[in-house]
Structure formats: C-alpha cells, structure tokens
C-alpha positions in Angstrom: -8.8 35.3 -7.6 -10.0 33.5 -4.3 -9.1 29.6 -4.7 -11.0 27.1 -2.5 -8.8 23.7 -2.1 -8.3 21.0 0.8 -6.0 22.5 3.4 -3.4 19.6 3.7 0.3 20.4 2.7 0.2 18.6 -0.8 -3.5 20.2 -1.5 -1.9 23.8 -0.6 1.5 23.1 -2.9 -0.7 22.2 -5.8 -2.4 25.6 -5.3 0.7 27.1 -5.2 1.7 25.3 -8.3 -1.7 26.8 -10.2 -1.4 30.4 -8.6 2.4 30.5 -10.2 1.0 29.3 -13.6 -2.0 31.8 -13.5 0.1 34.7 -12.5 2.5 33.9 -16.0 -1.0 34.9 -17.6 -1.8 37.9 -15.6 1.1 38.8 -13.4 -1.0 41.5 -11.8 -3.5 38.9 -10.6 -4.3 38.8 -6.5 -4.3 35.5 -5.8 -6.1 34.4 -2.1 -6.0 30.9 -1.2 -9.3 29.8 0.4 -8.0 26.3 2.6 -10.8 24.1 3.5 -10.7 21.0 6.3 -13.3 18.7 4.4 -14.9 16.1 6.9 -13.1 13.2 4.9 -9.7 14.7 5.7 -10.7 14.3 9.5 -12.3 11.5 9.5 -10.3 8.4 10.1 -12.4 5.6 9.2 -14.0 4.1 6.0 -15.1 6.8 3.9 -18.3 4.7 2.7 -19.4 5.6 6.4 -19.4 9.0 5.7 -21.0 8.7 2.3 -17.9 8.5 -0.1 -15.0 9.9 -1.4 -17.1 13.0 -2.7 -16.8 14.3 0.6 -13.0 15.3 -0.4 -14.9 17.8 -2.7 -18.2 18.4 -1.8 -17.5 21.7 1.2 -15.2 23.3 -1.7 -18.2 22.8 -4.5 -20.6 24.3 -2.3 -18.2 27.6 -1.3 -18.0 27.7 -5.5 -21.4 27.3 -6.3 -22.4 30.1 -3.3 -19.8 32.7 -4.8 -17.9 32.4 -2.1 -14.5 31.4 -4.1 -13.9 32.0 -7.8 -12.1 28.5 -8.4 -11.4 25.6 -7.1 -8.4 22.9 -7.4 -9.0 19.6 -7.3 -7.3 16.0 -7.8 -9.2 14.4 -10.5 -9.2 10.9 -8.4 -11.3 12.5 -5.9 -14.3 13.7 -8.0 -16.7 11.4 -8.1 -17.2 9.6 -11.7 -20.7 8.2 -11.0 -22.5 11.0 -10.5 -22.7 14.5 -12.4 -20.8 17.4 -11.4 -22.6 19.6 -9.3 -25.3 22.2 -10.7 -23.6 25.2 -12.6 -20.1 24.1 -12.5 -17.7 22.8 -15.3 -14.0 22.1 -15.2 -12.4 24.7 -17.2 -8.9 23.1 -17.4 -6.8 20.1 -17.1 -2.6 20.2 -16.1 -0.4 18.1 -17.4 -0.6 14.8 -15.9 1.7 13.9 -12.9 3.9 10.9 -12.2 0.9 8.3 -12.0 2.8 5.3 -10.7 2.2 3.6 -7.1 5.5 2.7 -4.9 6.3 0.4 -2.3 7.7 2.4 0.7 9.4 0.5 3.7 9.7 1.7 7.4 13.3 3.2 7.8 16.1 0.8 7.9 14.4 -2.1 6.7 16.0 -4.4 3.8 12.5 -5.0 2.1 13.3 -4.2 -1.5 10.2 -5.1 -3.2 6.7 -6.5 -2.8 7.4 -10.1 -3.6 10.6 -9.8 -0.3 7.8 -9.4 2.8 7.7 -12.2 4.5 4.4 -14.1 4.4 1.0 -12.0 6.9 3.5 -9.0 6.2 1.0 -5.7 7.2 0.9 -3.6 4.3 -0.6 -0.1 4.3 -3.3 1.5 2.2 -5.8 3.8 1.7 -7.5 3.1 -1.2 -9.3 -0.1 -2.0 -8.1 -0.2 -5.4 -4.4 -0.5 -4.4 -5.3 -2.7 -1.6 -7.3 -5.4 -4.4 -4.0 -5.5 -6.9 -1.7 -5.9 -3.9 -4.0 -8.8 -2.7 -4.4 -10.2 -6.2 -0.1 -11.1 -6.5 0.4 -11.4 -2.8 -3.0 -12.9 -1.1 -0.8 -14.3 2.1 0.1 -10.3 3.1 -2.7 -8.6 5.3 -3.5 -4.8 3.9 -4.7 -2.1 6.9 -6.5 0.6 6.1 -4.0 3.8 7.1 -5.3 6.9 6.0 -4.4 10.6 7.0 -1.2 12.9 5.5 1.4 11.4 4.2 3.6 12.6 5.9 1.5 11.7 9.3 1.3 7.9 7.8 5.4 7.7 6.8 5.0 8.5 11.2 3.1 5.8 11.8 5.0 3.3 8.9 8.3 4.0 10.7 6.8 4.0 14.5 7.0 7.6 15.1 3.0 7.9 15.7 1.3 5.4 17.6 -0.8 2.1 16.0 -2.1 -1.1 16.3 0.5 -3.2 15.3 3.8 -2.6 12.9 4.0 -2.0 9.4 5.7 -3.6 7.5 5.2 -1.4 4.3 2.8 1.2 2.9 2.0 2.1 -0.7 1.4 5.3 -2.1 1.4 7.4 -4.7 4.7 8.6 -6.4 3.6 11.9 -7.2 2.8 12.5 -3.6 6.2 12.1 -2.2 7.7 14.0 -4.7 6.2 17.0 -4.3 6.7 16.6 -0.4 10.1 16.0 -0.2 10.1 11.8 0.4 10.9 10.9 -3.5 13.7 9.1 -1.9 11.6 7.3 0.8 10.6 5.1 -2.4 11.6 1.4 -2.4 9.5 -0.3 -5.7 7.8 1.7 -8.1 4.9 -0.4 -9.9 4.8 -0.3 -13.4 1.1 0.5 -14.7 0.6 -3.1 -15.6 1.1 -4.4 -12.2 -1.0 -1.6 -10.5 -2.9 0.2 -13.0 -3.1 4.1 -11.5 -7.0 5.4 -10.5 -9.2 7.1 -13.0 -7.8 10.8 -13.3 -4.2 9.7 -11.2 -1.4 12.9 -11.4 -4.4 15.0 -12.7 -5.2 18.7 -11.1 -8.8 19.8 -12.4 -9.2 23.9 -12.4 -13.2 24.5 -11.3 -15.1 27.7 -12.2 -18.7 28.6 -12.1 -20.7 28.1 -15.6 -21.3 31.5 -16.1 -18.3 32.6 -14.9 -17.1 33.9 -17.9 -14.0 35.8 -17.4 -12.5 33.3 -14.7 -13.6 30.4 -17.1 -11.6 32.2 -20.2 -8.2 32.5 -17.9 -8.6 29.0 -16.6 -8.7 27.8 -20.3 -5.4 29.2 -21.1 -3.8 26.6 -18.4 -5.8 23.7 -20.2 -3.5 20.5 -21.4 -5.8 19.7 -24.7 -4.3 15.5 -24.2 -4.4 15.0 -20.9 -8.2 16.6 -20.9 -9.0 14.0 -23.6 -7.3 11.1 -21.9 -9.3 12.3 -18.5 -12.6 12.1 -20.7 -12.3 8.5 -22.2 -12.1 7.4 -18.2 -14.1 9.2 -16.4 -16.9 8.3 -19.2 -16.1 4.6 -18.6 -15.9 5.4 -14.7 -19.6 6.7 -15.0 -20.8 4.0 -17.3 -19.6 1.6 -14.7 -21.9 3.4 -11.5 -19.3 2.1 -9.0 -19.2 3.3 -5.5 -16.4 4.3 -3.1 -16.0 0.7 -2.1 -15.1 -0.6 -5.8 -11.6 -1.1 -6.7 -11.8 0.2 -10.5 -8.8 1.3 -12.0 -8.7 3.1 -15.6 -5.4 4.5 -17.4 -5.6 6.4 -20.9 -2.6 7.0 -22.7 -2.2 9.1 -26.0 0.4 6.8 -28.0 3.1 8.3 -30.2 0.8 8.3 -33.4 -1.9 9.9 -31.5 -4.0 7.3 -31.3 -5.8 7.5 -27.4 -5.3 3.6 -25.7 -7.6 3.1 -22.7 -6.9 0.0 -19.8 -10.2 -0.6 -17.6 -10.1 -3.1 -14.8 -12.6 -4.0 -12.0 -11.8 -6.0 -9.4 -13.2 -7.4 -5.9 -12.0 -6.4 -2.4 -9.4 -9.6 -2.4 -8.3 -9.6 -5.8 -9.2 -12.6 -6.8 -12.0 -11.5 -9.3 -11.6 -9.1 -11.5 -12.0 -8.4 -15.1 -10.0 -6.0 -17.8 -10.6 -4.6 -20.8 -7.9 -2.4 -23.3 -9.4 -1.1 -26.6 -7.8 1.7 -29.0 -7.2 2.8 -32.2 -8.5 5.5 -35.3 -11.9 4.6 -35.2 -12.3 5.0 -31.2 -10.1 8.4 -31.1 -13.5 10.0 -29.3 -12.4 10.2 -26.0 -16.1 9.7 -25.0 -16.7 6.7 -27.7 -13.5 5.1 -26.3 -14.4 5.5 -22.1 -18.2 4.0 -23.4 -16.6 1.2 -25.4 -14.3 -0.2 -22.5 -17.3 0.1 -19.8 -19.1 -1.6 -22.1 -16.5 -4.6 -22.3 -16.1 -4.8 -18.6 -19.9 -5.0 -17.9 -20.5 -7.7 -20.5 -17.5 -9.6 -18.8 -19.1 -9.3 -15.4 -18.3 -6.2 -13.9 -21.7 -5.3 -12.4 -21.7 -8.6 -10.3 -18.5 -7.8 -8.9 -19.8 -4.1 -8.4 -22.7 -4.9 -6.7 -21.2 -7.8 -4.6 -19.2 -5.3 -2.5 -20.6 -3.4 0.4 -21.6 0.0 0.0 
C-alpha cells in the first residue's frame, strides 16, 4: 500500500497513525509512505498568492489520480469545500475526530495566562484567517501576523530561537497539533468552541482512494467512523453552499448530541471581526447530514454572508 501525504513531521505521524490501524486489518500489509513537499508547505506568504489552500492537496491528488500512490491521507481542513473533489476520487473513510480546540501558547517564560492578559498592540501569531477574525473580534487593540511554517519551526520563532520581524507576544494553534508533537504542555488557554469555533473538518484525517479502486476502497472502509463521517458531511455541504475562498474566515462545527440528534454552528466573519453572522440549527427533522449543512448555509446567506464573502480580497 503506497501512501502519498505532506512530508512535515505531524503529516508523517498521522501516516503512521493510519498504517498502524490498516495493518490491525491486514497485518501482512507492505505499507510505503510516499512524502510529498507541496508548494504551500514552502511557500511563506499568503496562500491566496499561490491560488489557495488546495495547494496543501493538490501534488498528492494528482500522484493518486496517475496511479502513482494507492492512498492518500489528508486533514480534512485542507480540502477545499468550494469546489468538487478531483475527477475519480472519493474519500473512502473518516477517523475519529481529534481534539478540535485552538490554544493560546506564550513565548517561554512569559506570565501571559490568557488572551484577555496581553497588553494592548500585543503581536499575536496566526496562520489562518479564521483564527486571526475571532481573535480580532474580542480583542481588536492586539495586532495578528501572519506566521506560517511547522510548528515546531513557529514555537522557534514565538520564543526567539529563529529570526523575525519583531517579538511575539503569543501564537495560537491548534491543540491537536501539539499533542501529537510533543508541546501539549507548551499550551497556556485552550478556547472553548464558543469563543473560537474549530474550521470545517478540524481533528479530521480523510483516507483517499481512487473510484474504481475497489479493493483499496473496501480496506479503507473498514477504518471508517460512521459519526464523525456524518458530522464532516453537514459542514462541508454548508462550506460548499457558502463558495468561500481561502481568504474567508468561515468556521463550521457539527456535533452528534447524546440522543443522536446531529447540531451544526456556522459562522462567517470579515478579516477584523467586526462583521460576521452565525447560524446553529438541529434536531429529528434535519438528522440528514446534507439537509442540515444546506439548511445552515442557507441561514447565513440570508443574513448576509455573501456580502461579507465577496467583500474580502481574493
């Protein structure tokens, strides 16, 4: 089984993670990891210069698609929602979802405990725009930098090992990240969903196969987490609806509640923060994940989501 994925530490211990699982199935299964340096993991700048987040995915579709790996493992955030997947491939399976919550981390030795503690033009690093629009949206008088790269090469840079413009005062990332790294502990304030809601597909690993790849398709199945699949559905369906692009700060969370019922948050917001709009519908009658993504989009566009969509550069 050849498996394409990124070639960055936490990209190569998820593969890791799926080759374990696969081998439970069939423990006489060759497993050859296929790393890949996509151009967004090089590049430095705004991804919307390169042509968007697909670019985390795109080289590792393509080696699929030619035959040239049977499988590919991919964080669901990084898949674009707006546009189809690529011809001839499906995602076979879903893992159970990881630790979706954001956290505060503070350069080493510093007394910062929390979010609301920096000190007024604090510089707070981020990568993505959607963390950088519900940071700016409680604290507007803190200035957020772009600081992208490993995480382990940005915890450099937050505590002044690596060279940058200026000091950091704190960065947020995601929880799941560190943990699987080692720098659980490096963690200062962990957001609750409510006050950052997590990315469409956040903590998810999606196993790609070809379409007619029968065999690998049937083994990939057996790995499949039949709720968080369905939870993944209802928001990538209202990421689609919603035709966003890499510069839009949406954020979409379903959770399956104790009685089974599926309960999806949708927000949109602009670059600052200071716009956005939410919508949270659930219950018996929207249980179809797809009905339920289609029925939040719909909410957020008739509450203005479009016009803060389309008044943010591309």
């Amino acid at each position: 089984m050849r498996i394409g994925t990124r070639s960055s530490p936490m990209a190569l211990a998820q593969t890791e993670q799926v080759a374990a699982l696969l081998r439970k199935f069939e423990p006489d299964l060759r497993v050859e990891v296929v790393p890949v340096t996509t151009e967004a993991d090089v590049w430095q700048g705004d991804l919307a210069a390169l042509g968007g987040k697909g670019l985390f995915t795109k080289q590792i579709d393509t080696m699929l698609q030619r035959g040239d790996v049977d499988m590919a493992v991919h964080c669901v955030k990084d898949v674009p929602g707006d546009v189809p997947l690529p011809a001839g491939l499906i995602f076979a399976a879903y893992l159970p979802r990881d630790d979706v919550h954001d956290v505060l981390v503070v350069p080493e030795g510093s007394e910062v405990r929390s979010l609301e503690n920096l000190r007024p033009g604090a510089a707070v690093a981020t990568s993505a725009v959607r963390r950088k629009a519900q940071i700016l949206r409680v604290r507007p008088d803190v200035n957020v930098i772009r600081v992208r790269g490993l995480v382990g090469t940005r915890l450099d840079k937050l505590d002044g090992r690596k060279p940058m413009d200026g000091k950091l005062d704190a960065m947020v990332l995601a929880a799941s990240g560190l943990e699987r790294l080692g720098f659980a502990d490096r963690a200062r304030q962990r957001f609750g969903v409510r006050e950052m809601l997590p990315a469409v597909g956040a903590g998810v690993l999606g196993l790609q196969c070809r379409r007619d790849d029968h065999s690998v398709a049937a083994l990939l199945e057996r790995l499949n987490h039949e709720r968080t699949m369905r939870e993944v559905t209802a928001e990538r369906v209202m990421l689609h609806g919603l035709r966003g692009h890499c510069n839009s700060p949406i954020a979409g969370f379903c959770v399956t509640e104790p009685d089974g019922q599926l309960s999806l948050h949708g927000m949109v917001f602009s670059r600052d923060g200071s716009k956005f709009v939410h919508a949270h519908h659930w219950g018996e009658s929207l249980n179809d994940p797809a009905v339920l993504g289609s029925r939040v989009c719909a909410d957020l566009l008739r509450q203005g989501a479009r016009d803060i969509i389309e008044g943010i550069p591309h």
